[in-house]
N, C-alpha and C positions, 0 to 999 in steps of 0.2 A: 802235888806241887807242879808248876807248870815248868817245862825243859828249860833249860837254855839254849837258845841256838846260836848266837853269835858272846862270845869273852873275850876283851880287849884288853889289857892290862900296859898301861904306861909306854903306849905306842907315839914314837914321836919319828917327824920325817924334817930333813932338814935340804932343802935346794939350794945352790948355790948363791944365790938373792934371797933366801925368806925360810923359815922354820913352819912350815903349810899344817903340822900336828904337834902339840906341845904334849906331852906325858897326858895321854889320852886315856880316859878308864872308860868302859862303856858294856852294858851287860843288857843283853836281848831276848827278852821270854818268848815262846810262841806265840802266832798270832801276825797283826798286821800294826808293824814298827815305823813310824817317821823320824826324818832325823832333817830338824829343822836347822837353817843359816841361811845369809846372806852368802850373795857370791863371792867367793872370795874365801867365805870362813874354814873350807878344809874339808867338804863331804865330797867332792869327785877325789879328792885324793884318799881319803880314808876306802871310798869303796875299792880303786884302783889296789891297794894293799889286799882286800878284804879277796879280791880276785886272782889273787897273785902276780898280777900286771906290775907289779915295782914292790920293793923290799923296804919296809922300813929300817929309820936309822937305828932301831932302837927301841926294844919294848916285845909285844907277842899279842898276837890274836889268832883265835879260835873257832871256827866253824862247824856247827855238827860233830865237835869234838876233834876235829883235825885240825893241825896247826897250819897256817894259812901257807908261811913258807914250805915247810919240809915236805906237807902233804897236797901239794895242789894240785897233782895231775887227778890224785885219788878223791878230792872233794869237789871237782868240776863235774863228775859225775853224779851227785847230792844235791847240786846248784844248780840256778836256772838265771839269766841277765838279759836287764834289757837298755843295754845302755840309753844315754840322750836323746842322741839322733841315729836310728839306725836305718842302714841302709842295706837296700835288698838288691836283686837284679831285679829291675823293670819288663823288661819284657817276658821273664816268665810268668805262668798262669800261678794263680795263690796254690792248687794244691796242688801243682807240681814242682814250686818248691818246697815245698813242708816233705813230699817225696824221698826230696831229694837231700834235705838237714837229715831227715830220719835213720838214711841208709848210711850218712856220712856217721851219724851217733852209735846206728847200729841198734837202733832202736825198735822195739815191738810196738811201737805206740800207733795207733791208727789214725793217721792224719787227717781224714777226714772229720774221726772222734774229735781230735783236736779244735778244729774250725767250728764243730757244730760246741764245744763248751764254750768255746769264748765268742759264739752267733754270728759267724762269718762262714758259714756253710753256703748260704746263698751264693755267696762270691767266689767259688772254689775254681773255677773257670774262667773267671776275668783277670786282665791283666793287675801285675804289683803298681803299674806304673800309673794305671785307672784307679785307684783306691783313693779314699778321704784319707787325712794324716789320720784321724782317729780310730779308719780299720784297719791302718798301716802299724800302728800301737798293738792293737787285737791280734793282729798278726807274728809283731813281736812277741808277746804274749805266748801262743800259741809253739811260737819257736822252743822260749823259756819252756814253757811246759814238755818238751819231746823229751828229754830225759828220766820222767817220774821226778824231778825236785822235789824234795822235802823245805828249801825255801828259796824265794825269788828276790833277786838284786833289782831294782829299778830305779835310775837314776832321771833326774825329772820327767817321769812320766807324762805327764800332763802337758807339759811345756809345749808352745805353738800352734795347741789343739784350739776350737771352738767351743762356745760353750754346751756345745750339744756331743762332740768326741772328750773332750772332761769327763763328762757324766756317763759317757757308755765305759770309760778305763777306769774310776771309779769304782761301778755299780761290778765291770766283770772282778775286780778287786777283791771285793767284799764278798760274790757270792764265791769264786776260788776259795777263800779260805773259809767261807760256812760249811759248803758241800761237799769239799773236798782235802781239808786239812791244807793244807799250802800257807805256810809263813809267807810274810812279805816284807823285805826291810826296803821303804823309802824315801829315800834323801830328795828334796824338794825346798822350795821357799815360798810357796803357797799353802798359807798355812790352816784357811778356808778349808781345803779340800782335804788336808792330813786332820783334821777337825770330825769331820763327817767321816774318815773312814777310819782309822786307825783307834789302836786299844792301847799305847802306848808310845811318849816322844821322848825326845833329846834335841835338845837345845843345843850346836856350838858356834862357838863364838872364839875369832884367833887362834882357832886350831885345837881348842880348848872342850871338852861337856860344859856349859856352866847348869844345866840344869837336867832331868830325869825322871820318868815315873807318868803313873797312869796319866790318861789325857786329865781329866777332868777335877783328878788330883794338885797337875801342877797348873790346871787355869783357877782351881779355888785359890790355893795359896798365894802367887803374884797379881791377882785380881781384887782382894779385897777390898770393899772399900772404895772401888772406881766406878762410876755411873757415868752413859751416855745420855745426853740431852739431845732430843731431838726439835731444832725450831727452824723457822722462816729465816733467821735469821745470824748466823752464830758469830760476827763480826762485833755486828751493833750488840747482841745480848752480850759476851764476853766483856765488852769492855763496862757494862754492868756491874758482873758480876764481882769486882774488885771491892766492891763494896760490902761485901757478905764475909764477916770477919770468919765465921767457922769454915770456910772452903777449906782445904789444905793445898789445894791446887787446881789448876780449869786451863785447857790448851781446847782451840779451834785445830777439832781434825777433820775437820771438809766446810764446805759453803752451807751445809745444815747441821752440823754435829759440834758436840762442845765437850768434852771427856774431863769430869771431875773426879777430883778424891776429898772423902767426906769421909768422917764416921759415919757408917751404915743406922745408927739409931737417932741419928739428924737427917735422914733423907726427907722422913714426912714433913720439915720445918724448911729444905731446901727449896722442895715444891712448892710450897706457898709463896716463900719470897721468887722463886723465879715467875711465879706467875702474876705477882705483884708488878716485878719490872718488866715484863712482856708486855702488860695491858699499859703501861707508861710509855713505852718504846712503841706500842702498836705494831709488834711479831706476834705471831703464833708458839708458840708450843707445842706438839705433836705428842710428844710422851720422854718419860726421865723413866731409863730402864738397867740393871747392871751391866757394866761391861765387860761381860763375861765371854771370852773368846780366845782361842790361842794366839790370835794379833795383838789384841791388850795385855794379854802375859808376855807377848816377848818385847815388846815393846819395854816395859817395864824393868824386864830382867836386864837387855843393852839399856839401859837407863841407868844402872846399878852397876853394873859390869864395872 
């Protein structure tokens, strides 16, 4: 059976303006965890709990089996964080500050070992302040890791990166916890990239889970049923479409896409009639495929909510 590594149990936070966690349950197996929302919905504040940075009003969570309050000078030692936006000194050299985390942690860990895991060895001589944001992450990274963690905090990781530093904090992501065991719990709203990387999400919503469980599990269940269309045109074909009494639903979500719900065993009969009214409209059609994605699932689910 796979560990637990994070147990929340009926965690709720209340600020003087707004209740940011409402009786929160949330249960986290090994592996690499997303914990999807919009801004707003309550994941910097649940992690801030998770780190012992603020006390909830009410409720209990668990870390590697340490209780987040009573035990947290003892499970910072177990943990590894990279918050938002972090900030380094600039003018030191990359591996003379990793040096210098090392010796503050007390650590055996050999930083340059560090820099060559997460592919920033090259740079171990140049300034923090010369770095792309995304070997400035790697770097973080690298921080995270000085302690031996058995699991890393990361809070929008990705955020402000390029599409070329996405894919390098991704990719070192995924190979940390093949090659080397390292859990990863991350809270994000790009749900693309917890898609490709992650074995496991959570959904919240007003502070709330509303949803849990394998990736692929909770994009089957909230998906059924939903088809994207891809044409020339998705204005002019939509307004079409009303005409097609079996839809149960059709929204334009972009200047080429059209996202329907059908029974799945009406698809082959969807396609003909939309290709019917394409070659009347004179658009294209490109292809009618499932919408199957962790953005169509939560879409869905705030749909419901």
């Amino acid at each position: 059976m796979t560990e637990c590594v994070i147990s929340i149990s009926g965690i709720t936070k209340d600020f003087p303006d707004v209740r940011a966690l409402d009786n929160l349950d949330l249960q986290v197996s090994q592996g690499v965890f997303g914990l999807i929302g919009p801004n707003g919905a309550g994941k910097t504040t649940l992690i801030r709990i998770l780190l012992g940075l603020i006390k909830p009003s009410s409720g209990r969570a668990r870390i590697l089996g340490h209780d987040v309050v009573k035990d947290s000078l003892r499970l910072r030692r177990r943990i590894g964080v990279l918050h938002e936006d972090p900030a380094f000194p600039k003018e030191l050299k990359v591996l003379d500050y990793l040096e210098i985390v090392a010796k503050l942690y007390g650590s055996e860990k050999e930083p340059r070992k560090l820099l060559e895991m997460v592919d920033l060895l090259y740079a171990e001589n140049r300034r923090i302040g010369n770095l792309s944001a995304g070997m400035c992450q790697r770097l973080g990274i690298a921080q995270a890791l000085i302690g031996n963690p058995e699991l890393i905090i990361l809070d929008e990781p990705t955020s402000n990166l390029d599409v070329i530093g996405r894919n390098e904090v991704l990719e070192l992501i995924v190979r940390m916890h093949r090659d080397f065991g390292v859990s990863f719990f991350i809270a994000s709203h790009i749900l693309s990239e917890l898609e490709r990387t992650c074995h496991s999400v959570a959904f919240i919503h007003k502070g709330r889970i509303i949803e849990q469980g394998n990736v692929m599990d909770v994009i089957k269940k909230h998906t059924e049923g939903r088809f994207r269309i891809r044409t020339s045109d998705s204005e002019l074909l939509l307004s079409a479409l009303s005409d097609i009494h079996f839809l149960e639903a059709a929204d334009a979500t972009g200047p080429t896409t059209i996202t329907v719900t059908i029974s799945p065993h009406k698809i082959e009969l969807l396609e003909a009639e939309i290709e019917k009214v394409a070659k009347s409209l004179g658009i294209n059609i490109y292809g009618v495929e499932p919408a199957y994605t962790l953005e169509d699932a939560f879409k869905e689910m705030l749909h419901n909510a």
